[in-house]
N, C-alpha and C positions, 0 to 999 in steps of 0.2 A: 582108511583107518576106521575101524570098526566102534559102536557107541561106547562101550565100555574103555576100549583105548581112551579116547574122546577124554573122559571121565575121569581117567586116573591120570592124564595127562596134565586137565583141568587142576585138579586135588595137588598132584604133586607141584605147579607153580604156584599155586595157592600157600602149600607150605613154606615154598624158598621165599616167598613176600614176606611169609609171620616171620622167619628166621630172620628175614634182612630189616623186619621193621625192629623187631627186639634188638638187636644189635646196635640199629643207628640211635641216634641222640633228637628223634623228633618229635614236635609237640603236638600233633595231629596229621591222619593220612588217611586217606578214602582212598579205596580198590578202583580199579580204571570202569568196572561195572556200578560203579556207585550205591552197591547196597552194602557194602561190607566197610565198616569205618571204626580206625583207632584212634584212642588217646592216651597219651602216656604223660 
């Protein structure tokens, strides 16, 4: 798999998280890479 695949691979699980963290009913959630953290 080439860097770019890599990337867009990266980006597009990165989006199904935002989709499934909007969706659920939770009061905070850190990305499993630990820089990326919501609160709702």
């Amino acid at each position: 798999m080439g860097v770019s695949e890599a990337l867009l691979f990266e980006l597009g699980a990165l989006l199904v998280m935002l989709a499934l963290l909007g969706a659920l009913p939770v009061g905070s959630h850190c990305h499993r890479s630990r820089f990326i953290c919501w609160r709702g």
